[in-house]
KOLPA-768423 format. One record per residue: x, z, y negated of N, C-alpha, C in turn. Coordinates in steps of 0.05 Angstrom, whole numbers, plus 5000, padded with zeros to 4 digits. Layout:
<rs>
XZYXZYXZY ...
</rs>
This chain:
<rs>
546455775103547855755128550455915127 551056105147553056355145555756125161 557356295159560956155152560756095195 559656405200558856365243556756085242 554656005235553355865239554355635237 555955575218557855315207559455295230 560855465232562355465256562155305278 559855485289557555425321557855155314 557355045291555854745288557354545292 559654525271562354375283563554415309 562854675325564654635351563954445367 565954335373566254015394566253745381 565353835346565553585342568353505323 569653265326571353145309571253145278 571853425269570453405238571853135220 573853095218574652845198573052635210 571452595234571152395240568852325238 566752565226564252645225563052675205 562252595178562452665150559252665148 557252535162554352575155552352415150 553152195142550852055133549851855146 550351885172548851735197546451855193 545952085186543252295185540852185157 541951995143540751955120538551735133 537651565151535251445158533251755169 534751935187532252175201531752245173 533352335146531352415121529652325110 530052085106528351825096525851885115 525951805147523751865163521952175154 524352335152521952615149521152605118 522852525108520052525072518352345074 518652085085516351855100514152055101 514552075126512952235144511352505132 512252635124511252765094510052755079 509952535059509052435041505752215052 506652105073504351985092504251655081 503051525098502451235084499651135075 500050935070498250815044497250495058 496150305066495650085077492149985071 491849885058490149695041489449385052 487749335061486649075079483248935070 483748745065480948645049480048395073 477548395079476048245100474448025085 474347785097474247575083472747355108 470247235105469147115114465747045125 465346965133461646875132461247135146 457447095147456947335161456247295187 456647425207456147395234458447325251 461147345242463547235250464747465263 464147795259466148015282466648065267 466748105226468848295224468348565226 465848645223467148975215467549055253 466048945273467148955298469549005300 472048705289473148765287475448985283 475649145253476349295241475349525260 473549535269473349775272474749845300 474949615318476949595343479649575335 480749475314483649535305485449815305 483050045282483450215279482250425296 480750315314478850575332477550755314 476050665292475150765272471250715273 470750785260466950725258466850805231 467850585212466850545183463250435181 462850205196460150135187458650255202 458250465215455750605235453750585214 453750565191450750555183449950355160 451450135167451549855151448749695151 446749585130445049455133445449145128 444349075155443948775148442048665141 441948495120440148365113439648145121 436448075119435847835128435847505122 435347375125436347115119435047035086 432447135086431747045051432347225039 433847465042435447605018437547585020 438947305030442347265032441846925011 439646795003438846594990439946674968 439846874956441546854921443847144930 444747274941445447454950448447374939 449147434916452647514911454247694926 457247564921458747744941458747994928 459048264946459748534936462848524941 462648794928465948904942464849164949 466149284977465449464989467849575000 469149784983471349935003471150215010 472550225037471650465048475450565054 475350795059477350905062476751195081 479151165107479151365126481951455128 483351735138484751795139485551835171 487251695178487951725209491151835208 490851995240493052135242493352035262 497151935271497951935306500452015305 501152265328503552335328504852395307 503352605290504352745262504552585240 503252335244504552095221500751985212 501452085181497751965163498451725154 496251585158495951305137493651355126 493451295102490551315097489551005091 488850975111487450715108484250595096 484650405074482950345058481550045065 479549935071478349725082476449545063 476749435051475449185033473348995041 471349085042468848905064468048665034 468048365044466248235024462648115032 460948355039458648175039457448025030 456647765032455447595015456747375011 459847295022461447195025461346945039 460546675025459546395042456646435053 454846625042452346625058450146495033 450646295009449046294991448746024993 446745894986446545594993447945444972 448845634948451645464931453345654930 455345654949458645794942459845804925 459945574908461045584884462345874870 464745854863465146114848465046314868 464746344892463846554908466746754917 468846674907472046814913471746944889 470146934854471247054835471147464834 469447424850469347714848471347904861 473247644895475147774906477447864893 477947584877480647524855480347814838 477747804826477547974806478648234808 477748404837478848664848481248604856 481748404864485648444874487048504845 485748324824487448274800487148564789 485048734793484148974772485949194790 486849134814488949354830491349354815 493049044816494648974801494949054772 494049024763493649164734493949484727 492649564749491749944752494749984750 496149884773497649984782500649904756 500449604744502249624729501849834702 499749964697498350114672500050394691 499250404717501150734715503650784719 504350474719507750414724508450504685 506650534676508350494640507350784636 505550904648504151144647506851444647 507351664641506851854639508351974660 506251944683507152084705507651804720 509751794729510851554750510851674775 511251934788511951984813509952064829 507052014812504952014833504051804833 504351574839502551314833501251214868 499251234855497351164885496850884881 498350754909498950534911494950344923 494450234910491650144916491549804920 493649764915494349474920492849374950 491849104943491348974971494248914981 493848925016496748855025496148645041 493948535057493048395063490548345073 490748065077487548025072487247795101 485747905117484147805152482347615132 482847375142481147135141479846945157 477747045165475446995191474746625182 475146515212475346315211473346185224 470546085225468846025239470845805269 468945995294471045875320469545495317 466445535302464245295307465844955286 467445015272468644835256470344615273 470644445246473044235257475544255243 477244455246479044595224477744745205 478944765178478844935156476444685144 474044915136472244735115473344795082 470844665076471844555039472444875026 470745055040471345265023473045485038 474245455059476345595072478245525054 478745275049481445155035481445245009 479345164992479245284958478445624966 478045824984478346094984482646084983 483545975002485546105010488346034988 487345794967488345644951488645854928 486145984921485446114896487646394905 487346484936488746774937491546704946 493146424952495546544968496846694944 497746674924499546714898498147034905 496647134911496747444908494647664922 496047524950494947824975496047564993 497147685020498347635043496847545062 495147275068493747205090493447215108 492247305125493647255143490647085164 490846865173488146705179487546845211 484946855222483746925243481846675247 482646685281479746505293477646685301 475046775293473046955300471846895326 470747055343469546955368470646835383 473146795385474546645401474246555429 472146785443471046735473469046585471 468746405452466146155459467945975470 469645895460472345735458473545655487 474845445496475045435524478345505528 480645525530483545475525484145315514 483145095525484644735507482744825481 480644845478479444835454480845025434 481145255439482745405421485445295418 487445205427489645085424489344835399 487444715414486444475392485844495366 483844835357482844895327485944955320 487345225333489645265326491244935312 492344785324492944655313491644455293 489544425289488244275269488944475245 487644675244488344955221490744925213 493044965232495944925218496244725206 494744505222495544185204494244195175 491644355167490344325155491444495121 492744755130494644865118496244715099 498044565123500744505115499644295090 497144085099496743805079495843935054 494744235052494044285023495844515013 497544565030500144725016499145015009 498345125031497045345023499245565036 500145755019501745995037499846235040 500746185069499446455091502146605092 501346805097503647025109505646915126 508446895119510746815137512046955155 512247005172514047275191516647185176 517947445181521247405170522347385192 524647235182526647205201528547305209 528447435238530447745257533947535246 534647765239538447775238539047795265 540647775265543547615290543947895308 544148125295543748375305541048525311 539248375309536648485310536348465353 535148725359534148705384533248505400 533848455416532248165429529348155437 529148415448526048485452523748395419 524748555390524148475379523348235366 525848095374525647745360523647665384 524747735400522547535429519047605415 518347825406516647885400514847765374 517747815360516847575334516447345334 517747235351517046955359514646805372 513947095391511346985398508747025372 509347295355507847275340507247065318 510246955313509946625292507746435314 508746405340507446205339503646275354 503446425350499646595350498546505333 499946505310498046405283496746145290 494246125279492246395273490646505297 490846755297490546965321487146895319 486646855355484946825365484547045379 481647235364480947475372479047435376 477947755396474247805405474648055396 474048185386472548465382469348595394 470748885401468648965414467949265414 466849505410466649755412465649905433 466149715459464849805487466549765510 466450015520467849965542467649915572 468349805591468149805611469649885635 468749965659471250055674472149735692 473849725687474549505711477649555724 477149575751480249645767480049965767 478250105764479150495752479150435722 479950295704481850325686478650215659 479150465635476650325614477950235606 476449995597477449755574475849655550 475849605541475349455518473549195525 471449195520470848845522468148795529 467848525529464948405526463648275548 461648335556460248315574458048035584 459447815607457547585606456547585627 454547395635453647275669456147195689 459047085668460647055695462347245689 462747425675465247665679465347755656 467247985652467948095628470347965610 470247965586472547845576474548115558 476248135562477448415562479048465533 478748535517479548465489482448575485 483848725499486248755495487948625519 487148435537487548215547489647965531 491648005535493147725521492447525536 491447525549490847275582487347175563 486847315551484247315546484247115518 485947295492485347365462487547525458 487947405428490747435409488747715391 487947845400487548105388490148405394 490448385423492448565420495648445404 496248225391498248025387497448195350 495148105344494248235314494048415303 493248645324494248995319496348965326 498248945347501048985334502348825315 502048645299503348615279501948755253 499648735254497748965228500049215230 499449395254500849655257503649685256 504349525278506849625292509149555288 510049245282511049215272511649045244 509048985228509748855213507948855176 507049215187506049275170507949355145 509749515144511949615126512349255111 512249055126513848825122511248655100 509548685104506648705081506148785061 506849055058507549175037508949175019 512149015036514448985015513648705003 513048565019512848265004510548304984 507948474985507048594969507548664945 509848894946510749004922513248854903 514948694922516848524916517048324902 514148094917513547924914511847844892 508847804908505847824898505847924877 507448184874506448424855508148304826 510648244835513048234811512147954798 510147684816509647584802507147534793 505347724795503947754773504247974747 506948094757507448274727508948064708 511447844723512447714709510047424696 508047474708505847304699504447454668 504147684669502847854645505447814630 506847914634509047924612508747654600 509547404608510847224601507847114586 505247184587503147084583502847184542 504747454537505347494512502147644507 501647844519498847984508499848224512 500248104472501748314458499648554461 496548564450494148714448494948934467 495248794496495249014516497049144511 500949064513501849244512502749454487 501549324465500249584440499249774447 497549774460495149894468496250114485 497649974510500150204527501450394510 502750314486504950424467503350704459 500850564449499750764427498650944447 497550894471496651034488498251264492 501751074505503151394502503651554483 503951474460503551604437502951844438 499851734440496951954437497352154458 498552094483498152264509501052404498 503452414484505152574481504852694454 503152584436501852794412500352984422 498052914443496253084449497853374467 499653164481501153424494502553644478 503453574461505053744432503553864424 500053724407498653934398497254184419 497354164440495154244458497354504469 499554514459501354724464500055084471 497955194493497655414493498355694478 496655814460497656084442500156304461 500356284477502556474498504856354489 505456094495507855864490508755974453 506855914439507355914417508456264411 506356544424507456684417509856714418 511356614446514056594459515956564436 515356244425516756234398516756334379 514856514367514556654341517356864358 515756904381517757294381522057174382 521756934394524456804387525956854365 523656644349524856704320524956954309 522757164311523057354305526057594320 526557534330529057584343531057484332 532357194328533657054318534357214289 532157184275532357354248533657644246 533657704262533758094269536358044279 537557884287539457814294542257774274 540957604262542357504247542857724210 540657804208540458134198542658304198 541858314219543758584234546658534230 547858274239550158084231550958184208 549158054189549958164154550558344150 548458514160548558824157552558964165 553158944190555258924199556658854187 556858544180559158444163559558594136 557558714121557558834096559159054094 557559184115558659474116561759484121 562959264145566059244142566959184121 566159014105567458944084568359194065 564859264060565559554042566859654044 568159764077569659964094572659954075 573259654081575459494068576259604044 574659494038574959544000575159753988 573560084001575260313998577560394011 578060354028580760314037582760284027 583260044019584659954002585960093975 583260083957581860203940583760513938 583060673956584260983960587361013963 588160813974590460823981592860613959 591060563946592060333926593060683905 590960803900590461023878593061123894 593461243916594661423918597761413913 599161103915601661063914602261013886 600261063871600660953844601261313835 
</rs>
């Protein structure tokens, strides 16, 4: 920037009064924005409940267009999978690459038993990845793979939380962010949804299970916001319909599902707590998932490994780096090395030459002397 341009720039403004670092959130936004985001979501519940519907109305995405269902006697011994998919969406110059955690097989076996170990297992093996490239080498690329939260489909047909909603949500609060869903919610009449809603919370609270907490807006926080958060505390748990069809009603396409007495409109708050659940997924309270994520969840299952004293593993880290900074030393390319031979070989020639110099003055010296010593004598 030239001494005129500087110039132009300060004119009109109050320079002592102006020093700069009001500008440090727009940098933060443009290396954000840059660098792109990362958001990780695991789906959790029976089959036939909306989720990948769901998901796929969240994100306006078509992950399962070519998903097979299976039929009822190959869901009889049928273990849960893990199934993640990952899409890259763009809006308004800003990527997330969003990654989706399907569990098929999930409550459909005629013994559940054990049927969360396989979820635990992939949350725990993220956790782990990720503390292994925290000790790793390269730290400033670490691809964050962590679950951030986890949609938990709630049959609308229950009387609250069943035996294995409660031992699912028991086994995961300590590590991924709940967040509970009523599925199908348009069977449901108003009073009736009001009713499960509150049985569910009651049902929560008697077995001490932590679901995702909204935080609580500061004294300076926007009003629009808090009003917003407020309604979102009290939604839980969001009563959604999902749908991938649209209809025109009024001029206007919409979203939604089609009966004998009308349409039920899925981004409808009058309807369903679905538009209430994309914006807190997205808009505002995804960043806020992540941190409790990395803060929380994350720090205490590292302070869980640590304090567990498996020493094996972090040997194993040590020697690992070891090996990865021997290998890097031996693996030194012949160019590199010539570099240093011709160094030293310089160095020497150098230092040569030095001697050489120094000798020859000396000698210089010493006839000198020498001649002139003779002559006064």
């Amino acid at each position: 920037m030239t001494i005129r341009s500087l110039t132009s720039f300060f004119q009109g403004k109050n320079v002592p009064d102006y020093i700069g670092f009001a500008n440090l959130p727009n940098q933060v936004h443009r290396k954000a924005v840059k660098k792109g985001f990362e958001f990780t979501v695991v789906v959790v519940g029976e089959s036939g409940l909306g989720k990948s519907t769901l998901i796929d109305s969240l994100f306006q995405t078509n992950l399962y267009a070519d998903r097979n269902i299976p039929n009822a006697k190959a869901r009889i011994k049928k273990t849960v999978e893990i199934r993640k998919q990952t899409v890259d969406i763009e809006e308004k110059g800003v990527r997330l690459r969003l990654s989706v955690v399907d569990t098929p097989g999930f409550g459909d076996a005629l013994n559940n038993d054990k049927c969360w170990d396989n979820i635990v297992k992939f949350i725990d093996e993220q956790y782990e990845k990720y503390l292994s490239d925290e000790s790793g080498l390269n730290r400033r690329n670490i691809t964050d793979q962590r679950v951030h939260c986890c949609l938990y489909f709630i049959s609308p047909t229950g009387n609250g939380l069943k035996p294995l909603d409660i031992e699912f949500m028991k086994r995961l609060d300590t590590r991924v962010n709940i967040v509970p869903v009523i599925a199908k919610s348009d069977t449901l009449t108003a009073h009736e949804i009001k009713t499960l809603k509150r049985k569910i919370l009651d049902d929560i609270r008697t077995h001490s299970i932590d679901v995702y907490t909204f935080p609580e807006t500061d004294s300076d926080e926007d009003e629009e916001f808090k009003r917003e958060n407020n309604q979102l505390k009290s939604s839980v748990p969001f009563a959604v319909v999902g749908s991938n069809k649209f209809y025109d009603i009024r001029g206007k396409k919409v979203r939604g599902r089609q009966y004998p007495w009308g349409i039920v409109e899925v981004e409808n708050l009058e309807h369903c707590d679905f538009a209430k659940l994309r914006s807190m997924l997205i808009r505002t309270h995804m960043q806020d998932l992540k941190e409790v994520t990395h803060e929380v969840l994350y720090e205490q299952y590292r302070a869980n490994r640590l304090r567990s004293g498996d020493s094996s593993n972090l040997s194993y880290q040590r020697s690992k780096l070891k090996r990865e900074s021997m290998l890097i030393r031996d693996n030194m390319d012949e160019k590199t090395n010539e570099l240093l031979k011709a160094k030293e070989d310089e160095v020497c020639r150098h230092h040569s030459c030095k001697a050489a110099c120094f000798d020859s003055i000396l000698n210089g010296m010493a006839y000198y002397f020498f001649d002139h010593s003779s002559y006064n004598v």
